[in-house]
C-alpha positions in Angstrom: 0.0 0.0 0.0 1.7 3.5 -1.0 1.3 6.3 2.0 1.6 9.5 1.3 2.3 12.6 3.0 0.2 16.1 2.3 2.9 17.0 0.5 3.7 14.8 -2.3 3.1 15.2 -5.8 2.6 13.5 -8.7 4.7 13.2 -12.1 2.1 16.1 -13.2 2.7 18.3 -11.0 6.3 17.5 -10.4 6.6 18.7 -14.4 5.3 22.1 -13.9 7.5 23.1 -10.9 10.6 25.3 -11.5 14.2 23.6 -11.2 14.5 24.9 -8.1 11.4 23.5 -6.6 12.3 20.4 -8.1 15.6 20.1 -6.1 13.4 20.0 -3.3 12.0 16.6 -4.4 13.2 13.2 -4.7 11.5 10.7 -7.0 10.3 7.5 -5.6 8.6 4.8 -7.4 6.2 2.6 -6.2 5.9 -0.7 -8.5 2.9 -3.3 -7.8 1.7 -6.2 -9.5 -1.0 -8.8 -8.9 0.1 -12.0 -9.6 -2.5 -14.9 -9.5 -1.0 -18.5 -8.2 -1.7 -21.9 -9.3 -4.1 -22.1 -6.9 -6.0 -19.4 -8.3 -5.2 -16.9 -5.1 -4.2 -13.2 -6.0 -1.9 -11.8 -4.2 0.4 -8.4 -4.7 3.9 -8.0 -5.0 5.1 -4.8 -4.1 8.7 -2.7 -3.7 9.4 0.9 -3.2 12.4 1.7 -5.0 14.2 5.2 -5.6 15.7 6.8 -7.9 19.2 5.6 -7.5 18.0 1.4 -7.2 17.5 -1.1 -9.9 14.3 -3.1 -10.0 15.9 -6.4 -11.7 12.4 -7.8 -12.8 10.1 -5.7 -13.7 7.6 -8.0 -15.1 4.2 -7.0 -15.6 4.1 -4.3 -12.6 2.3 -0.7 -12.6 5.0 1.8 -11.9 3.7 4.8 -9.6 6.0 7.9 -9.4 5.8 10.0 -6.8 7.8 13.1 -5.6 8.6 13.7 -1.9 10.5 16.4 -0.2 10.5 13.3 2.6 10.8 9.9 2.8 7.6 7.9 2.0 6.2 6.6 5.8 6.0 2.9 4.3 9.7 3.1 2.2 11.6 0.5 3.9 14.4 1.5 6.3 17.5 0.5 6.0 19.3 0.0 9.4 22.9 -0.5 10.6 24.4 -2.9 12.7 25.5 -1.4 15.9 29.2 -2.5 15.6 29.0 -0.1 12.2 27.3 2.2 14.5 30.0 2.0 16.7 32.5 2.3 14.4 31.0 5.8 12.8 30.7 7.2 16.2 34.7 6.1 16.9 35.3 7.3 13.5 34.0 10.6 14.0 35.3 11.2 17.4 39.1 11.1 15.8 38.0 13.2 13.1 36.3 15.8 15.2 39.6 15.2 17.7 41.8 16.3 15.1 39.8 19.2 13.4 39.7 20.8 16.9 43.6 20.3 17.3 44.6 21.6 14.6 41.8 24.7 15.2 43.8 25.4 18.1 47.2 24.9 17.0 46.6 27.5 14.4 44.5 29.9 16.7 48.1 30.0 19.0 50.7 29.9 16.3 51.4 33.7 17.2 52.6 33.0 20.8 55.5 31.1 18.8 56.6 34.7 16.9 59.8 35.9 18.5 58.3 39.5 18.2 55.1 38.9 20.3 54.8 40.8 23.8 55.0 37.2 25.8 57.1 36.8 28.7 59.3 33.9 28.6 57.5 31.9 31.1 54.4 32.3 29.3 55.7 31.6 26.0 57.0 28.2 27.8 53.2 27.7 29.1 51.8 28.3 25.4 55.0 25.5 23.6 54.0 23.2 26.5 50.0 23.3 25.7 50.9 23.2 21.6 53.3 20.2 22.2 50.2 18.4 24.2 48.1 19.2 21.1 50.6 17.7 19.2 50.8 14.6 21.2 47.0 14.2 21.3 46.5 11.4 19.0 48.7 9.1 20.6 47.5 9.3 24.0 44.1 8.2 22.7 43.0 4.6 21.3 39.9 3.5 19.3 38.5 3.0 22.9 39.1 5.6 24.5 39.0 8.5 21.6 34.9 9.1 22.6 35.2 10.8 25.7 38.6 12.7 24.6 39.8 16.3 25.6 41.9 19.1 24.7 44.1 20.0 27.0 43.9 23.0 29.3 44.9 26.6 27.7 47.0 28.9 29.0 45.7 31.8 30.3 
């Protein structure tokens, strides 16, 4: 059975909108057949598809196009296992690690000029806290890398 939401649209329609409303939309297709058995039973074979998949047999089914700025509420849902879960969220957490060390190595490379107003201890404080950032990766493993921290900025 094909739900829809308020705001779907038909091929019709879909034609008439500008390109720009149209990059709102994504086509789905809807294909449905009754088949009759041996036995003389009818019975419907249906299979939401978009517009990226490949229907491999086609046979004798009514193909329903329909636009949707969301996913239709009966399109089947494809879900991850929750080690691949797991890994995205590890995967991430590096990624995210690293983005916000280099953010902060750059945001400090001036207290490395020899013509800032620094004193030397504080110069010391600021090589100290970029050579932490530095050795930030390392201190972390696949397990550990979700509840990581920068280390603490000189004031």
């Amino acid at each position: 059975m094909v739900s829809f939401y308020p705001e779907d649209i038909n091929h019709n329609t879909y034609t008439t909108l500008s390109a720009e409303q149209q990059s709102r939309y994504t086509r789905y297709v809807y294909y449905s057949n009754v088949d009759v058995s041996n036995t003389g039973t009818s019975y419907y074979t249906n299979v939401w598809v978009d517009e990226y998949s490949n229907v491999v047999n086609q046979g004798d089914y009514t193909e329903i196009p329909l636009y949707s700025p969301a996913i239709p509420i009966d399109y089947p849902q494809p879900t991850l296992p929750q080690e691949d879960i797991d890994w995205l969220n590890v995967d991430v957490a590096w990624r995210t690690m690293r983005t916000e060390r280099t953010k902060e190595l750059d945001a400090s490379d001036w207290t490395q000029s020899p013509d800032n107003s620094l004193t030397t201890e504080k110069k010391a404080e600021w090589t100290a806290y970029r050579t932490l950032l530095r050795d930030l990766p390392p201190t972390y493993t696949d397990d550990t890398i979700l509840n990581w921290e920068l280390p603490t900025k000189p004031v």
